[in-house]
GUDOGU-286350 format. One record per residue: chain; x, y, z of N, C-alpha, C, CB in turn. Coordinates in steps of 0.2 Angstrom, whole numbers. Glycine has a CB too. Layout:
% residues N
ch	n.x	n.y	n.z	ca.x	ca.y	ca.z	c.x	c.y	c.z	cb.x	cb.y	cb.z
A	X	Y	Z	X	Y	Z	X	Y	Z	X	Y	Z
...
END
This chain:
% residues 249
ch	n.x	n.y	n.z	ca.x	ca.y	ca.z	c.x	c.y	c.z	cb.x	cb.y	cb.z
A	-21	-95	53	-15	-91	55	-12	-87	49	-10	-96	58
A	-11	-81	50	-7	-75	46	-2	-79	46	-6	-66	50
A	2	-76	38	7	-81	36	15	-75	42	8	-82	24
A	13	-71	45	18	-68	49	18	-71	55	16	-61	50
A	12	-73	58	13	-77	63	15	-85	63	7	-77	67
A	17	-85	57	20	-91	56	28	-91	54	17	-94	50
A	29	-84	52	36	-83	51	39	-79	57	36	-80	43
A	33	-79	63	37	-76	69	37	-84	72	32	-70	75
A	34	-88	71	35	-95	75	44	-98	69	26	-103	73
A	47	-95	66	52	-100	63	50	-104	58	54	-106	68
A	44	-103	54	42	-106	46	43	-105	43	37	-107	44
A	43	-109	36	46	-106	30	39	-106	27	53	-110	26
A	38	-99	22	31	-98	18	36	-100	11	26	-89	17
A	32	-102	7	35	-99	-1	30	-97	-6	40	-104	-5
A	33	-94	-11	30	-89	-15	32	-88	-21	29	-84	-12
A	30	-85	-27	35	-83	-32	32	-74	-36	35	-90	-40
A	36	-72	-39	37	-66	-40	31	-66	-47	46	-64	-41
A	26	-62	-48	21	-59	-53	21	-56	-57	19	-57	-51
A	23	-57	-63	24	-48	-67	20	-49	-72	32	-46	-71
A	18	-53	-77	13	-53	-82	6	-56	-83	15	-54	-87
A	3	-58	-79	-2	-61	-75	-5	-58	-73	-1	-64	-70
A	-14	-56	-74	-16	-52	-74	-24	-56	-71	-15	-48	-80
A	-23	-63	-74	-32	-65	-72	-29	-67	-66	-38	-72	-78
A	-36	-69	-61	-37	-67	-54	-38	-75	-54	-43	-61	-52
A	-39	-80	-58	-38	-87	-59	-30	-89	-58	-41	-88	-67
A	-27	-85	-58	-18	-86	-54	-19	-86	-46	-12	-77	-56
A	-25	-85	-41	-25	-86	-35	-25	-95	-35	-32	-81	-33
A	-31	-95	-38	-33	-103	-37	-27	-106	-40	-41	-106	-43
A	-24	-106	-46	-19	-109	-49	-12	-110	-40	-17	-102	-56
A	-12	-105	-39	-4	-104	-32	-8	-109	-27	-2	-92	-27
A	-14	-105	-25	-16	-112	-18	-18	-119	-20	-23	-110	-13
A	-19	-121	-25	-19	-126	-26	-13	-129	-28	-25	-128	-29
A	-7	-127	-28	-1	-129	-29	5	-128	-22	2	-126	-38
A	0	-126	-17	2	-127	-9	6	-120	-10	6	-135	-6
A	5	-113	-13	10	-109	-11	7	-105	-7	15	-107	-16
A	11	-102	-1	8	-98	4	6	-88	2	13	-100	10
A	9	-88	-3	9	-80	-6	11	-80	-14	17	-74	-2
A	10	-76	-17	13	-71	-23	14	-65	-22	10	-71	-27
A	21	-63	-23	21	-56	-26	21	-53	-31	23	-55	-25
A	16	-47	-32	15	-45	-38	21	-38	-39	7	-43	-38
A	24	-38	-45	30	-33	-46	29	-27	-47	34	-35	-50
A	26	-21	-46	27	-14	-47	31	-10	-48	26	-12	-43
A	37	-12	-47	43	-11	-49	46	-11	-56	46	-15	-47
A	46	-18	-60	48	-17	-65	39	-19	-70	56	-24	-65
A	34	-19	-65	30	-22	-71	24	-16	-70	27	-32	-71
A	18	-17	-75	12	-11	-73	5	-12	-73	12	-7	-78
A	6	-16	-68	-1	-18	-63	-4	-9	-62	2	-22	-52
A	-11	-9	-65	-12	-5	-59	-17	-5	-54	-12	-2	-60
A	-17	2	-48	-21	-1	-40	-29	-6	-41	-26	7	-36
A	-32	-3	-47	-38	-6	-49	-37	-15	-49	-42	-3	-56
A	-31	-15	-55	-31	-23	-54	-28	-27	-50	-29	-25	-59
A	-24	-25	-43	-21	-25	-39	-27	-26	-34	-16	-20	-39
A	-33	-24	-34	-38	-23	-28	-40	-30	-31	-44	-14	-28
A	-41	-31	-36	-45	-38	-38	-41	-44	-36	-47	-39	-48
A	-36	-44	-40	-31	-50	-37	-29	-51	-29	-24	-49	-40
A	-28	-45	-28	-27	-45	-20	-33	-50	-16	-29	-37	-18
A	-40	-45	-20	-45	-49	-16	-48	-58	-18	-51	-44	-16
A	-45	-58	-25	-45	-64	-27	-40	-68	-23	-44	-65	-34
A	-36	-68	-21	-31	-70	-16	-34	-71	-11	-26	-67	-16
A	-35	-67	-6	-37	-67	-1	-45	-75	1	-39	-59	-1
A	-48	-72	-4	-54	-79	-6	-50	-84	-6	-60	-80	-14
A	-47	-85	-9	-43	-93	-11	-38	-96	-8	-39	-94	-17
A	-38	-92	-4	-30	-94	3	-26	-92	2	-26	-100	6
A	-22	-88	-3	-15	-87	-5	-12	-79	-3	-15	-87	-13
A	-10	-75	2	-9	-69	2	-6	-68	-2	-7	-68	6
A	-7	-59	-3	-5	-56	-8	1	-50	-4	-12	-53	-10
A	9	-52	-9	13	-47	-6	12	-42	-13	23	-50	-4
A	15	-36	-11	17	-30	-16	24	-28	-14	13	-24	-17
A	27	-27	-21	33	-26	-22	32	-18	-24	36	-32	-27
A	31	-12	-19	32	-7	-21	36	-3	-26	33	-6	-16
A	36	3	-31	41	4	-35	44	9	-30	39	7	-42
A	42	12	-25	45	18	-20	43	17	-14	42	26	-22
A	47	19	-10	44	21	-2	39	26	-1	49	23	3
A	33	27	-5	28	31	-5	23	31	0	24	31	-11
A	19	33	5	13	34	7	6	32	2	13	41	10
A	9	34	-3	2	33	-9	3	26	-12	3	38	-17
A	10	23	-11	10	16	-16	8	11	-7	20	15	-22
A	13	13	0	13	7	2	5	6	7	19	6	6
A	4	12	7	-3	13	13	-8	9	8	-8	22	16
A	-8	14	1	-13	13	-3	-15	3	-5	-12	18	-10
A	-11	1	-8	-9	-6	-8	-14	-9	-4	-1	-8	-6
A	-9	-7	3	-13	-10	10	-20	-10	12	-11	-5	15
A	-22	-5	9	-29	-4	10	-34	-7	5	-31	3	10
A	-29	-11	-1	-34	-13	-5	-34	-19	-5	-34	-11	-11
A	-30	-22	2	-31	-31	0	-24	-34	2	-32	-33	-8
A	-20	-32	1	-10	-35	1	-9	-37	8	-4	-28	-1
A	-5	-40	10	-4	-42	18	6	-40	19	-6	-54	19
A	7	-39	13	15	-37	14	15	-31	9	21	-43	13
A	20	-28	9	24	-23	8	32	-23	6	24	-22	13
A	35	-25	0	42	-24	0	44	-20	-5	45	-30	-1
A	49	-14	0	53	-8	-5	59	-9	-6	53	-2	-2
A	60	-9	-13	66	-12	-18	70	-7	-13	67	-11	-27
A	77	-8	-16	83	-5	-13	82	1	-7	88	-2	-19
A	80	-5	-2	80	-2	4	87	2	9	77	-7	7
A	91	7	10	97	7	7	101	8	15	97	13	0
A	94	13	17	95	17	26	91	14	29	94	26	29
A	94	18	35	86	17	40	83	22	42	87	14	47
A	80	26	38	76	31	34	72	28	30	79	35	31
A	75	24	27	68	22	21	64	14	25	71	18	10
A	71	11	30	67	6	32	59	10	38	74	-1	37
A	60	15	41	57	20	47	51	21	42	63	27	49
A	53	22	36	47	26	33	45	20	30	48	34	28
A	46	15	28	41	10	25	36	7	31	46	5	22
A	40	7	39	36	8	45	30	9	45	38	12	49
A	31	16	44	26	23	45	22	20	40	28	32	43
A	23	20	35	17	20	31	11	11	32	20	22	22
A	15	9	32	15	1	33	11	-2	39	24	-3	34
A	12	2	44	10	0	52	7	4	55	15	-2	58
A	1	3	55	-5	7	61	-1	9	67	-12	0	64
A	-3	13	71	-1	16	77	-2	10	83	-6	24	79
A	4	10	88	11	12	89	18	14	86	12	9	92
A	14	6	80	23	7	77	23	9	72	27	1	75
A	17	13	68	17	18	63	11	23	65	15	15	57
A	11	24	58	3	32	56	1	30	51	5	40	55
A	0	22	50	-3	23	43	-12	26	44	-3	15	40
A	-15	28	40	-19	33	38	-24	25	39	-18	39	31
A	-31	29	43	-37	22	46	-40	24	39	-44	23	55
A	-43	19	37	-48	17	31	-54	11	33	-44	14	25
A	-60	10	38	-62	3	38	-67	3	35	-64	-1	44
A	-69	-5	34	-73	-7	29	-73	-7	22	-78	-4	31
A	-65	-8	20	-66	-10	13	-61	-15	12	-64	-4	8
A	-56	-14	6	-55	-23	6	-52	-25	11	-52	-26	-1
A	-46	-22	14	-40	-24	20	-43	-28	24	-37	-19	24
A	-51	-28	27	-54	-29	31	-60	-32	29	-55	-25	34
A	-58	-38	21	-66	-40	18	-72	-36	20	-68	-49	20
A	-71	-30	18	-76	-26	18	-83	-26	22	-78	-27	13
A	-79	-28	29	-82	-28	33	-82	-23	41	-82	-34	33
A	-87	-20	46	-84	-14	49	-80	-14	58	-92	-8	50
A	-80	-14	59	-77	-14	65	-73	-9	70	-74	-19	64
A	-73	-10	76	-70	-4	79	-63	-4	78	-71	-4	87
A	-61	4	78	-54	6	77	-48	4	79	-54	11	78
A	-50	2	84	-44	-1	89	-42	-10	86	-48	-2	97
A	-49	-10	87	-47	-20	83	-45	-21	76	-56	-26	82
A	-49	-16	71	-46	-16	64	-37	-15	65	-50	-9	59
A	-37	-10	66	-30	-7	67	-24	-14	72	-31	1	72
A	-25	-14	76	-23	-21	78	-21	-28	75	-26	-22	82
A	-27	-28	72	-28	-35	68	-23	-35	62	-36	-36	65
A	-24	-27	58	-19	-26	52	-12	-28	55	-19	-19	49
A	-10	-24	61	-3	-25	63	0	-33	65	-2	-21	69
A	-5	-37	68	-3	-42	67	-2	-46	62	-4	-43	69
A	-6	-43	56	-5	-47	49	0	-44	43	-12	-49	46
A	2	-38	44	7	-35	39	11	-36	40	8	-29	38
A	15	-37	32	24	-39	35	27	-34	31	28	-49	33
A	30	-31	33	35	-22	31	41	-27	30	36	-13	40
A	43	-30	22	49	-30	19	53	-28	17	48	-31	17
A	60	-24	19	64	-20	16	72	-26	10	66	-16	24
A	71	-24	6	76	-26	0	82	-26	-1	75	-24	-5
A	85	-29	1	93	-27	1	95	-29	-3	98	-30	6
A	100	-25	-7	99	-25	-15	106	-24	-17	94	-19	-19
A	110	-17	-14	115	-14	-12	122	-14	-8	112	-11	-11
A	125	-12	-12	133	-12	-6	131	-8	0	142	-7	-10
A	127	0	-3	125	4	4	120	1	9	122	10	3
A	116	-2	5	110	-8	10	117	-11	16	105	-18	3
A	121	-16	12	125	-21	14	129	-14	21	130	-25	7
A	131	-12	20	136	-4	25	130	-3	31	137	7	17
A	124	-2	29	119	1	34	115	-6	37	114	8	28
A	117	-11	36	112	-18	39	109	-17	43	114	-24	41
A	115	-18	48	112	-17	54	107	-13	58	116	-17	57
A	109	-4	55	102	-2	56	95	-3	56	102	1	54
A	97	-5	48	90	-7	45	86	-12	48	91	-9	40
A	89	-18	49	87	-22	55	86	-22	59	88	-24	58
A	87	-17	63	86	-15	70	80	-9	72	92	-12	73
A	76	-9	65	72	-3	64	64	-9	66	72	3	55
A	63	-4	72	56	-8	74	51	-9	68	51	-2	81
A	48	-13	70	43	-14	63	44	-18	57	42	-7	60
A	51	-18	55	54	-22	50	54	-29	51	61	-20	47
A	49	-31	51	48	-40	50	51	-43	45	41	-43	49
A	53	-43	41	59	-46	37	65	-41	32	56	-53	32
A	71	-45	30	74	-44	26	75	-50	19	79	-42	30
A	75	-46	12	74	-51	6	80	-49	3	66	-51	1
A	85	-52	1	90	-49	-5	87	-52	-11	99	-53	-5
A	90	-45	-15	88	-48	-22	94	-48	-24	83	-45	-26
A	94	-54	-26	101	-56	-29	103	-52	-37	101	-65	-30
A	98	-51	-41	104	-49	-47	106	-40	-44	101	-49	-58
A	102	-37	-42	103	-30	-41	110	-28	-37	97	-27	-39
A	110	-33	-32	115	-35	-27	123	-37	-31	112	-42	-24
A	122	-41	-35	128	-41	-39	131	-36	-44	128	-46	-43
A	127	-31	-45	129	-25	-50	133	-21	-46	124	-22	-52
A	128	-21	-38	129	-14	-37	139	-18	-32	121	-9	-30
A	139	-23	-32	147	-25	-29	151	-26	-35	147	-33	-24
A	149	-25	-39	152	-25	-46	156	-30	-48	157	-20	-47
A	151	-36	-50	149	-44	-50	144	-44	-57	144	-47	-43
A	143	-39	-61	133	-40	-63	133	-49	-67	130	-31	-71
A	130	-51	-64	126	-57	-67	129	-65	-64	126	-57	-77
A	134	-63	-60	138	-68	-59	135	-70	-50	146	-65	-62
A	131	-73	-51	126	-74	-44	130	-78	-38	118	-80	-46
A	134	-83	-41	137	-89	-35	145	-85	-34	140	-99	-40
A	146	-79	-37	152	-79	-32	153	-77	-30	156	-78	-32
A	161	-79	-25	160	-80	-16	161	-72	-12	168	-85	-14
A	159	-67	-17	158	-60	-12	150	-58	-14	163	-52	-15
A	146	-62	-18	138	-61	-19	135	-66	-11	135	-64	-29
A	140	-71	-12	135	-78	-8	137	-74	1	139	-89	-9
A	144	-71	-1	146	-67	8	142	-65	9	150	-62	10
A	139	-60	5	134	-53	8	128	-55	9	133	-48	3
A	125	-61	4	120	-65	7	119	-67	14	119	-69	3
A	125	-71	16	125	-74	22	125	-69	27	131	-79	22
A	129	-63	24	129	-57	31	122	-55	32	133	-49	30
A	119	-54	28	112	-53	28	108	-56	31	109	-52	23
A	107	-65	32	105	-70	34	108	-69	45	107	-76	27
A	116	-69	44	114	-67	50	112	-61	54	117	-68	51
A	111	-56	51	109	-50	54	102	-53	57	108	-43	48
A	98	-55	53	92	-56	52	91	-60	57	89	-58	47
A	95	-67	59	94	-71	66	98	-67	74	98	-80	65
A	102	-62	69	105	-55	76	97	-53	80	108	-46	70
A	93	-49	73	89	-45	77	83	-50	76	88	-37	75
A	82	-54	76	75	-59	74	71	-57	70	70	-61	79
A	73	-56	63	68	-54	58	69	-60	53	69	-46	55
A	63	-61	48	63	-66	46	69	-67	38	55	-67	46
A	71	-71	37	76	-69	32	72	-72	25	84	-73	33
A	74	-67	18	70	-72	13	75	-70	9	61	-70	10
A	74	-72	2	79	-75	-4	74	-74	-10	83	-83	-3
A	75	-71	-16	72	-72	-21	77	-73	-25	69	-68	-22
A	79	-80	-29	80	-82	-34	80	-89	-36	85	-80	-34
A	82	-91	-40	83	-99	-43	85	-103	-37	89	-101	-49
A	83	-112	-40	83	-115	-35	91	-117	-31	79	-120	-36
A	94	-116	-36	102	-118	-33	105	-111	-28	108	-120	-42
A	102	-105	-29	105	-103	-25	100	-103	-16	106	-97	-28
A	95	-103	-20	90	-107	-13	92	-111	-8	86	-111	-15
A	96	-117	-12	98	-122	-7	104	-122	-4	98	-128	-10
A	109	-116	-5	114	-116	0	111	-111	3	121	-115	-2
A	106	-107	6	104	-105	13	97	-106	13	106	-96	14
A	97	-114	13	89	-116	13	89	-117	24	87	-128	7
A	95	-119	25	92	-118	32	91	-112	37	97	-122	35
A	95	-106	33	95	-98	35	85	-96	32	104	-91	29
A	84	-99	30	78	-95	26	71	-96	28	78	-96	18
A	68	-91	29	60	-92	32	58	-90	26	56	-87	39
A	58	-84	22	55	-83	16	56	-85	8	54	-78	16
A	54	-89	5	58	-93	-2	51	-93	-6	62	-102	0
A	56	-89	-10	52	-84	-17	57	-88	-24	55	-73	-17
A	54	-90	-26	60	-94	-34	55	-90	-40	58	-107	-36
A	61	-87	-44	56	-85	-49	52	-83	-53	55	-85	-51
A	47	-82	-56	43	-77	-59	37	-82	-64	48	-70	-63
A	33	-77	-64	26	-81	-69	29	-81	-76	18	-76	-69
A	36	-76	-78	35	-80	-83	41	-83	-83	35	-76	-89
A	47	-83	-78	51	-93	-80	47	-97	-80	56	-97	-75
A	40	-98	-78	36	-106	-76	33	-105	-83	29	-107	-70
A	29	-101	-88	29	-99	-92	31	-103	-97	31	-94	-91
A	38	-97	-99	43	-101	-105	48	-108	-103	49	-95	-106
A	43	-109	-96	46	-117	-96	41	-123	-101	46	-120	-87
A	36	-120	-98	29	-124	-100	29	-123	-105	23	-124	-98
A	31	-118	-110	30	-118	-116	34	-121	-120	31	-112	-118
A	43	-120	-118	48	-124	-121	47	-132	-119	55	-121	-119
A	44	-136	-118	40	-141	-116	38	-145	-120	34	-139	-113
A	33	-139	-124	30	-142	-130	33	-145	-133	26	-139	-133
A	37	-143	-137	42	-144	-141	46	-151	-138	46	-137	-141
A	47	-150	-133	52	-155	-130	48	-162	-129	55	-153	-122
A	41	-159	-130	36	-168	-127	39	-173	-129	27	-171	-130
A	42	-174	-133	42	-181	-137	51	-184	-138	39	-180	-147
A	52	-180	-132	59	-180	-134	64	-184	-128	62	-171	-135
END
């Protein structure tokens, strides 16, 4: 079962965010520690497609879907991704419903897009099949992520929600606090509002709701949340590292 058709049944996946990680031995590592995804960061880090095609498809062998965390709402970054292995899609400061529409388009095969046909390579373990089924099969397994980040995201929600195709909404929490003019200050009570407005929009229009940050802010909307993303390869990192130091202690 696609981790979408689990997060159309009311499941929670979880996953953590990717940025300096590069061997394809990080697949095995996530599914054997039961996590359902990683996302790899394009945004702030510099993967590129080539190595993005390996991990991807190393993921895919090892049970672990593969999201990307787009730098742009591009045709070149979200199709291309797509076609090389990724099962999701998320565009940082997703802000209208113009960028949620066009992350659509590029994201979803026809009806609910135009993404551009490619069979027989990795999207499809490289294998051929008629256009209709490939295309179909993708739409049922892509998940088109829009990032609410923003006071204008927060102004425009409900559009954004209501744009066909957008299977979930994720805040990211520090970009979120800047832009309300909060920067770093995560628990307070107009960063956690906006989160919760967000969380209900999402059971408004039934899209799935996710959260990327630490665990304490996790657990006050652990019951709003289908998608739960805690931190990055390197807080696990510089945990395990500062560790050493601490064995004996």
């Amino acid at each position: 079962m696609y981790l979408k058709e689990r997060l159309l049944a009311g499941e929670k996946i979880y996953g953590t965010m990717i940025r300096i990680v590069r061997n394809p031995a990080l697949c095995c590592l996530a599914a054997n520690s039961g996590l359902d995804f990683v996302m790899y960061d394009c945004e702030h880090a510099d993967y590129t497609m080539e190595t993005l095609h390996d991990l991807f498809l190393s993921g895919n062998m090892a049970g672990v879907e593969s999201f990307l965390r787009v730098p742009n709402c591009t045709k070149e970054w979200i199709s291309r991704s797509l076609d090389q292995g990724a099962s999701a899609v998320m565009v940082p400061m997703t802000d209208t419903k113009e960028i949620a529409e066009d992350l659509v388009k590029y994201s979803k095969y026809q009806p609910l897009g135009s993404r551009g046909y490619a069979g027989g390579i990795a999207h499809c373990g490289y294998k051929g099949g008629s256009h209709m089924a490939v295309m179909e099969e993708a739409n049922k397994k892509v998940i088109s992520i829009a990032q609410i980040e923003t006071r204008t995201a927060l102004n425009n929600l409900e559009q954004i929600a209501a744009a066909e195709g957008i299977d979930a909404l994720l805040v990211g929490p520090n970009d979120l606090s800047i832009s309300l003019g909060i920067p770093g200050d995560l628990m307070n009570p107009l960063e956690l509002e906006a989160i919760g407005e967000v969380a209900g929009v999402c059971k408004k229009y039934g899209k799935a709701f996710g959260l990327h940050s630490g665990p304490d802010m996790l657990k006050l909307f652990w019951n709003d949340l289908n998608i739960v993303m805690m931190q990055s390869d390197i807080d696990f990192l510089s945990r395990g590292f500062a560790s050493v130091k601490q064995g004996g202690k």
